[in-house]
C-alpha positions in Angstrom: 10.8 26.0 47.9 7.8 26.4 46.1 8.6 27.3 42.2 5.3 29.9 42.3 3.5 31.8 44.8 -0.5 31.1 45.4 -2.0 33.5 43.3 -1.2 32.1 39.7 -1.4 35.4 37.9 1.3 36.5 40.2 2.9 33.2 40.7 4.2 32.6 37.1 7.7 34.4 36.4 7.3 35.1 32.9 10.6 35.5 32.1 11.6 32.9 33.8 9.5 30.8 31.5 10.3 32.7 28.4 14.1 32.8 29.2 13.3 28.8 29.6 11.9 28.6 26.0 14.4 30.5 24.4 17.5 28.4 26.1 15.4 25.1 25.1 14.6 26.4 20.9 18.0 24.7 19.9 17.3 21.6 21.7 13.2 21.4 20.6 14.7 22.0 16.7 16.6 19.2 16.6 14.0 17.4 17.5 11.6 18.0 15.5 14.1 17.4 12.7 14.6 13.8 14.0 11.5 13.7 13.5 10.8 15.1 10.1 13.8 12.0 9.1 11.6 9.4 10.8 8.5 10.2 9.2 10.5 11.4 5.4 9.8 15.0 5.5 13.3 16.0 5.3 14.3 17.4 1.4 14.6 20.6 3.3 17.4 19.6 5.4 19.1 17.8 3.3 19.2 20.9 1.1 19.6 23.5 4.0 22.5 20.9 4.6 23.9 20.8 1.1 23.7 24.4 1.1 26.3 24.3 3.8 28.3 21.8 1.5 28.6 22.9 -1.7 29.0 26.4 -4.4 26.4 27.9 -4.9 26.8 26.6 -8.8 26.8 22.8 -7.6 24.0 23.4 -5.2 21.4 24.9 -8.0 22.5 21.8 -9.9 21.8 19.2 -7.2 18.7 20.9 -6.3 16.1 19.2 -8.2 17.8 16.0 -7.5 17.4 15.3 -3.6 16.8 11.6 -2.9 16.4 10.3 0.6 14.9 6.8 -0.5 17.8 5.3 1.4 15.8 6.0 5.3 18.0 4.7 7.5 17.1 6.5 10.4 13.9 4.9 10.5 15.1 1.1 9.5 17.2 1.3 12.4 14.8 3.1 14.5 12.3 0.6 13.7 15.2 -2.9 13.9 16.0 -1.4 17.6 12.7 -0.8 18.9 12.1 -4.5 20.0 10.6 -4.3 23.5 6.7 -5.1 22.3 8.2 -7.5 19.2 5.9 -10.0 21.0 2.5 -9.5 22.7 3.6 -8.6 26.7 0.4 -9.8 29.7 0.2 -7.1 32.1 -0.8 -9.0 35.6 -2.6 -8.1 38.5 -2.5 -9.5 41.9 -5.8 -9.2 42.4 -9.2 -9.2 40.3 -10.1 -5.3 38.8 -12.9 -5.4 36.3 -12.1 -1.9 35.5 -8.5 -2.6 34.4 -9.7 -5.5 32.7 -12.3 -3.3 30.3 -9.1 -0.7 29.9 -6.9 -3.3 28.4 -9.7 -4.6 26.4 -10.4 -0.4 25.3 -7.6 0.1 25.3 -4.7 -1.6 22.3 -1.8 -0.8 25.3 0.9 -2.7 23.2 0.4 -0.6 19.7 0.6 2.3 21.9 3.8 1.5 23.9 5.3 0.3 20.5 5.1 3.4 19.0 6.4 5.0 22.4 9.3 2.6 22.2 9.9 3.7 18.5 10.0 7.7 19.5 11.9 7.1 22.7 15.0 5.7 20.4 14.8 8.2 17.9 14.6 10.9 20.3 16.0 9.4 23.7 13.1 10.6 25.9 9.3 10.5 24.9 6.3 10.7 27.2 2.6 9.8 27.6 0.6 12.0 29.3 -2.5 10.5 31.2 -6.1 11.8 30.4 -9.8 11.7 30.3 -11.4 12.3 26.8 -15.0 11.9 26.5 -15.5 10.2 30.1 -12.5 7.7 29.2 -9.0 7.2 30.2 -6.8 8.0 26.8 -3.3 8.7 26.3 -1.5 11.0 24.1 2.0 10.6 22.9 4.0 14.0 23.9 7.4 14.3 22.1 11.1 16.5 23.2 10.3 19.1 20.4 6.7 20.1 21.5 7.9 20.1 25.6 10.0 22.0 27.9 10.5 20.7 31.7 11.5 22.5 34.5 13.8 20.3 36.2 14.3 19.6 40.0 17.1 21.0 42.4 17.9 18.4 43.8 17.9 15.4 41.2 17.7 17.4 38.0 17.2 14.0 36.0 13.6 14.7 37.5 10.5 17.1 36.7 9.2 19.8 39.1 7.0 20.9 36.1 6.5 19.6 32.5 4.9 22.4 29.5 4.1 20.7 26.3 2.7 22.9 23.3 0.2 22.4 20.9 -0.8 24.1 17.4 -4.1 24.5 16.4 -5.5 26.7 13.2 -8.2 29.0 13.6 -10.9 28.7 10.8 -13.8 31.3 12.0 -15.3 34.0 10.0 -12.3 32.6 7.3 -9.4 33.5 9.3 -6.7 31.1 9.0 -4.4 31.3 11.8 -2.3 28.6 13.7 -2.7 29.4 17.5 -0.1 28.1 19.6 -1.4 27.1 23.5 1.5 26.2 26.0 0.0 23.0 28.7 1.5 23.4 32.4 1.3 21.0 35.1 3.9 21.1 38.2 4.0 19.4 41.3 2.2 22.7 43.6 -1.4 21.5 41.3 -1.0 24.2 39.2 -1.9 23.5 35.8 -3.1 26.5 33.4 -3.1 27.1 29.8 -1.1 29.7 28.3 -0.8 31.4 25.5 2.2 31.9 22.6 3.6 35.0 24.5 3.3 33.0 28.0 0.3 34.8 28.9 -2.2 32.7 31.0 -5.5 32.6 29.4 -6.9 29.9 31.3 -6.7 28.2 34.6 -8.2 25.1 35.1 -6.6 23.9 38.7 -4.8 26.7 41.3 -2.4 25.2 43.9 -4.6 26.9 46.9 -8.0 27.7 46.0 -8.3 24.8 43.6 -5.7 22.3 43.2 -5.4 19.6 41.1 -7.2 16.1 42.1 -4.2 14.3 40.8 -2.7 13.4 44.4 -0.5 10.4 45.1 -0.5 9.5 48.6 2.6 7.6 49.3 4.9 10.5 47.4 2.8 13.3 49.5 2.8 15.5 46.6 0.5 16.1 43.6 1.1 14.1 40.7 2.2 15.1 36.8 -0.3 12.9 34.6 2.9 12.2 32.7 5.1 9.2 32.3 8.0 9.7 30.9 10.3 7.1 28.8 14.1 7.5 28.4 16.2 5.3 26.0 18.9 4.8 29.0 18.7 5.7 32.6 19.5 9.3 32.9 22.8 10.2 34.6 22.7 13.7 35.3 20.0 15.6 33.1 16.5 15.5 32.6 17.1 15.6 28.5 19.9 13.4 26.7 20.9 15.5 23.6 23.8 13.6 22.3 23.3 9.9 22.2 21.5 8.9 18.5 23.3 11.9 17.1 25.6 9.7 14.8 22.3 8.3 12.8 21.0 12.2 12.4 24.3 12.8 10.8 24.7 9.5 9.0 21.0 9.7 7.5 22.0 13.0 6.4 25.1 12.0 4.8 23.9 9.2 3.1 21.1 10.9 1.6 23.3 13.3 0.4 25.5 11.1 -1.0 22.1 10.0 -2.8 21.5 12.6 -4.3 25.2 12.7 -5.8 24.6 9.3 -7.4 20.8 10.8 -8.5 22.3 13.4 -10.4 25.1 11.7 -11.6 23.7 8.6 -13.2 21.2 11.1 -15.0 23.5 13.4 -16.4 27.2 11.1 -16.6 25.5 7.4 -17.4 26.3 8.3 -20.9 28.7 9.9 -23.0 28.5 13.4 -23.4 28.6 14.9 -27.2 30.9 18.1 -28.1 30.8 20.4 -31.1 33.9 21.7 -33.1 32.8 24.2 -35.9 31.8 27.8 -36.4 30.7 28.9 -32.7 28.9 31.5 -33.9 26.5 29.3 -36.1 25.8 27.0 -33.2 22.7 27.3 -30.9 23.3 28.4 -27.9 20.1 26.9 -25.7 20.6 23.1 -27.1 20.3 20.4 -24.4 22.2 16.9 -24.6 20.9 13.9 -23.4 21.0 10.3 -24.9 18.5 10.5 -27.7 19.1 14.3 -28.6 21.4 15.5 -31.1 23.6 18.8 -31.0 22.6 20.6 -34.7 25.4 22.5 -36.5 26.0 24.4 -39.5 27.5 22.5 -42.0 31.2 24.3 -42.7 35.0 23.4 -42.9 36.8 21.4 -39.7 33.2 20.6 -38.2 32.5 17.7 -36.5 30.8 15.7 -33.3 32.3 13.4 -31.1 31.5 12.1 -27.4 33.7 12.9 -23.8 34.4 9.8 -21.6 32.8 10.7 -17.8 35.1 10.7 -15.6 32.8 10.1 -12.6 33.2 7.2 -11.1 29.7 6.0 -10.1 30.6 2.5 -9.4 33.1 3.7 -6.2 30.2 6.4 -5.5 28.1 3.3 -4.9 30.7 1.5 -3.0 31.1 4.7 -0.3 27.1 4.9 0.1 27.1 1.2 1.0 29.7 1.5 3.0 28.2 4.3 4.9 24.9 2.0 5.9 26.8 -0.6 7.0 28.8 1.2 9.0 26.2 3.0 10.9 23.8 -0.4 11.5 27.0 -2.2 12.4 27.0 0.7 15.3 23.4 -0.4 16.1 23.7 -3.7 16.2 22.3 -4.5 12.8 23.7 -7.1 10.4 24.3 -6.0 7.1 22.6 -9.2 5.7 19.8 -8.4 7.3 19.7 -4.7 5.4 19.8 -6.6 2.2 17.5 -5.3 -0.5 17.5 -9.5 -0.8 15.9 -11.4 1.5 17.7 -14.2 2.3 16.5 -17.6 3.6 17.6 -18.2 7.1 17.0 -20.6 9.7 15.5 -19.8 13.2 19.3 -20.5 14.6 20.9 -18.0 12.1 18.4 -15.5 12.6 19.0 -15.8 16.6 22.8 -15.6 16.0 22.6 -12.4 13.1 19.9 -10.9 16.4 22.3 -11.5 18.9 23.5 -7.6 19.3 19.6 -6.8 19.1 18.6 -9.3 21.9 20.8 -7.5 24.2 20.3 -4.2 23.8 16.4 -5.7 24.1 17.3 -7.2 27.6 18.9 -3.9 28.1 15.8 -1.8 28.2 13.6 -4.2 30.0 13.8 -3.2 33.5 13.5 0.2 32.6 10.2 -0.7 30.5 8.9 -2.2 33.3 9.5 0.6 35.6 7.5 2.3 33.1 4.7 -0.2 32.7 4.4 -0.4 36.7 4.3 3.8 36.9 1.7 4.1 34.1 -0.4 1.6 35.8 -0.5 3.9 39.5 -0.7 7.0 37.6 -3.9 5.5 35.4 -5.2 4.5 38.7 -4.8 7.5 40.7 -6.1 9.7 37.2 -9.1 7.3 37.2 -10.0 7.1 40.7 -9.7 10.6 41.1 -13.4 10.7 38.9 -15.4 8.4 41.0 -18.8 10.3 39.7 -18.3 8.6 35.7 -15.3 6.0 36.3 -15.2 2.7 37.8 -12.5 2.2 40.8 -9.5 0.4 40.3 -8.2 -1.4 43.2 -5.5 0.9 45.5 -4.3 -2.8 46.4 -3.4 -4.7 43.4 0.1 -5.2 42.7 1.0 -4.7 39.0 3.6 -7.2 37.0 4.1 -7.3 33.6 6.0 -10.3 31.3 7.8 -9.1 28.8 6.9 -12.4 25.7 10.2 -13.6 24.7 10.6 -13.0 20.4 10.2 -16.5 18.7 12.4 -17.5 15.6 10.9 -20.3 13.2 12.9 -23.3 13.4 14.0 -25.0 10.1 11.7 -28.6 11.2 14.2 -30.3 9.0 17.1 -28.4 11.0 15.8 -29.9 14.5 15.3 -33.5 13.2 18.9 -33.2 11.6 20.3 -32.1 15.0 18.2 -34.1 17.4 19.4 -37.2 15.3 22.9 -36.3 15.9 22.5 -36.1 19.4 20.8 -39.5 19.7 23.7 -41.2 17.7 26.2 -39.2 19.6 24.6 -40.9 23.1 23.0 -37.2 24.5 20.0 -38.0 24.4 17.8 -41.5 24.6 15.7 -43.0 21.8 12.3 -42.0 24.4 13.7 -38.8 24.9 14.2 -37.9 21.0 10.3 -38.4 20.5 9.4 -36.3 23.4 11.3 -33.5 22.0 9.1 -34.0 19.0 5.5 -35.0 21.1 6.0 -32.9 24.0 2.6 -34.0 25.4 4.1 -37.5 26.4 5.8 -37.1 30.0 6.3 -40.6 30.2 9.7 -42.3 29.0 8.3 -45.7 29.1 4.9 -44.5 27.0 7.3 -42.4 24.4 10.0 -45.7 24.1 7.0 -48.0 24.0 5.4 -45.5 21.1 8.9 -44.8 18.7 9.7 -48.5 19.2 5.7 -49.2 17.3 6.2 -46.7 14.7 9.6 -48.2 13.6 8.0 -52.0 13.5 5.1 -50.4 11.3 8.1 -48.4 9.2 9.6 -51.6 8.6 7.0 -53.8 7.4 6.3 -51.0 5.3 9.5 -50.7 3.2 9.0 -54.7 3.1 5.6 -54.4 1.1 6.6 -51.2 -0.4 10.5 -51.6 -1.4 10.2 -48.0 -2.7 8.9 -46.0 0.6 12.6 -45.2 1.1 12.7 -43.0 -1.7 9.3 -41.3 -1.6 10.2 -40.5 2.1 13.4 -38.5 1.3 11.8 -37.0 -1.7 8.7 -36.0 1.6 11.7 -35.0 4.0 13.4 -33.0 1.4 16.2 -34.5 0.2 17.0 -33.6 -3.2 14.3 -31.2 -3.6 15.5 -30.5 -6.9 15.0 -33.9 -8.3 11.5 -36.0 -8.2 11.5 -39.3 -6.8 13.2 -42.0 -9.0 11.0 -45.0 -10.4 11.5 -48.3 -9.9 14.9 -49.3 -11.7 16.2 -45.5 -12.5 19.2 -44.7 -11.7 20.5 -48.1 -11.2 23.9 -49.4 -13.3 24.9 -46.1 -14.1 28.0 -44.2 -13.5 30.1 -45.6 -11.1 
């Protein structure tokens, strides 16, 4: 059943679209707050949310004092997003010169990687498929700036896809945001609307004019969108719950920020009291460490100091608490959220990225279903322009190889190992210097080559009795001492 009838004026239900916006306001919000966390535009929610929290009286006082320096919503956003951590090829199975300019216009991987960010902070993102200026671009289009209307059949699909965008009017010094709705569906309708849902342009009617944007093998017009979703949907087009922990945690912890901001400013020392003639005392005096309360000099005055009672050590304790607990739940190792860095081997760093790996290995098929539909659609898209664009080949298969992510090795951690191996019998003398010369196939060459270089090592240490020690010193061993000269160290302490 076709959503609209022919005639577009007539075909659009407005209040079908209008009911549609109003049901998907709560949903688009949330977004867009995700968002404001990820890029740190958020001291209005957190005080909207403290707001909530707190008196009034403890709200004015923690007011001034938001601190969200602690982003953890975007460490973990940006720990997770893994998929492009290393360069991927994309592959065709035949020659296309106009693919091969594209990749090289085109920077596909910073673009995907910031697709991969969005898509786990908001579950779904998408990139719509355009021409700009006679080229093929793309545009990133997010959940709070698009409504879908999904299909009847599988609603984890899109019969239609409207994505907003704001723009301020600066003629004849009128400054005025203007809101225009974008609407493609699958009848090749796509029209421009207005903030009230009023079309005020139409650029392709299903009928007179439809959209060029066909694919053949589906028999339907296409949407010049792809869309990403962190998981494979199960039943709706939008996932609104999952990631909703680290909204709230980010929150909480910020909050919990602010707490420790205002406290350590107004409790990290001890606060001074007054016992003498009220009356004489100033009213409006401030306290702080270097400030002294003024009073009139009289019988029974004097000035002492409170203990605080808050307890900003613990306070500390429950933040950091709070971040490990909700990177643990992403896979994160609280080591590696250390405001320290510290030094790790390639085969720790493997183990402490173990949780990481997976959930990487977990969105790889689905990112190369993506990689594989963007490729059609920007084929399709381009094709469909044959008067300014090059052809791309209709019968290239596309394949893309995902690079695997690379942790340095600790050199002196592979000779310690490899050496253990060889004692313990795995491994062969020829085969422990082809793990260290890979370019030598040949046993008998790498025996015949190890074998040389241990003669010339030993007639070495016999013209140079010292080598032994300037080679540990060279392979690290003792790195905190320098080499011993001839006769140090001998006859002491037995």
């Amino acid at each position: 059943m076709a959503l609209f009838e022919s005639k577009v004026k007539q075909a659009i239900k407005l209040t079908v679209l209008e009911a549609k916006q109003r049901a998907e306001d709560e949903r688009m919000d949330e977004a867009q707050e995700k968002i404001d966390l990820y890029q740190d535009d958020f001291e209005e929610i957190i005080r909207t949310r403290m707001q909530d929290l707190f008196e009034k009286a403890n709200y004015e006082r923690l007011y001034y004092h938001v601190n969200h320096s602690q982003n953890v919503i975007k460490r973990i956003v940006n720990e997770i997003s893994t998929v492009y951590k290393s360069e991927a090829k994309r592959i065709l199975s035949k020659g296309c010169k106009r693919y091969d300019e594209l990749k090289a216009k085109i920077n596909y991987d910073v673009i995907l990687k910031k697709v991969n960010r969005y898509t786990n902070l908001l579950n779904e993102s998408m990139l719509k498929i355009g021409i700009r200026n006679g080229e093929i671009c793309y545009d990133l289009i997010t959940p709070n700036i698009t409504m879908v209307i999904q299909n009847e059949q599988d609603p984890t699909e899109a019969d239609a896809i409207m994505y907003s965008l704001t723009r301020v009017n600066t003629l004849f010094g009128q400054k005025k945001d203007e809101i225009r709705w974008f609407y493609w569906d699958i009848e090749g309708n796509h029209f421009i609307l207005n903030e009230e849902m009023k079309i005020i342009e139409i650029v392709y009617e299903d009928i007179t004019n439809p959209s060029p944007y066909f694919d053949k093998e589906k028999e339907q017009f296409l949407l010049p969108f792809v869309v990403f979703h962190r998981q494979h949907p199960d039943y709706s087009f939008w996932d609104q719950d999952t990631g909703r922990d680290l909204y709230n945690a980010a929150l909480a912890i910020s909050i919990n920020m602010t707490m420790f901001d205002y406290y350590f400013k107004t409790c990290s020392f001890r606060q001074r009291y007054a016992i003498g003639d009220t009356q004489g005392i100033p009213q409006d005096q401030l306290s702080d460490p270097l400030t002294f309360f003024c009073i009139p000099p009289g019988e029974g005055a004097s000035v002492g100091t409170l203990e605080s009672q808050v307890d900003i050590e613990q306070l500390v304790k429950a933040i950091t608490f709070q971040i490990n607990s909700i990177i643990n739940n992403y896979g994160i190792s609280a080591d590696m959220y250390s405001l320290e860095i510290p030094e790790m081997s390639g085969r720790a760093l493997k183990i402490r990225n173990r949780a990481l790996m997976e959930q990487r290995q977990e969105q790889l098929p689905l990112y190369r279903k993506y990689e594989k539909e963007l490729y059609e659609k920007t084929r399709i898209i381009n094709n469909a322009w044959p008067a300014f664009l090059k052809n791309m080949n209709e019968e290239a298969e596309f394949s893309i190889d995902f690079g695997e992510i690379e942790f340095p090795d600790d050199p002196m951690d592979e000779i310690e190992l490899q050496t253990k191996k060889l004692r313990a019998g795995i491994i062969s003398l020829p085969q422990f210097f082809q793990f260290f010369n890979p370019d030598i196939k040949d046993e008998k060459k790498a025996e015949k080559a190890i074998i040389a270089n241990l003669q010339a090592l030993q007639e070495l240490e016999e013209k140079y009795p010292n080598v032994d020690k300037t080679l540990d010193y060279i392979l690290g061993e003792g790195w905190d001492r320098k080499p011993a000269r001839e006769g140090e160290g001998e006859g002491e302490a037995e």
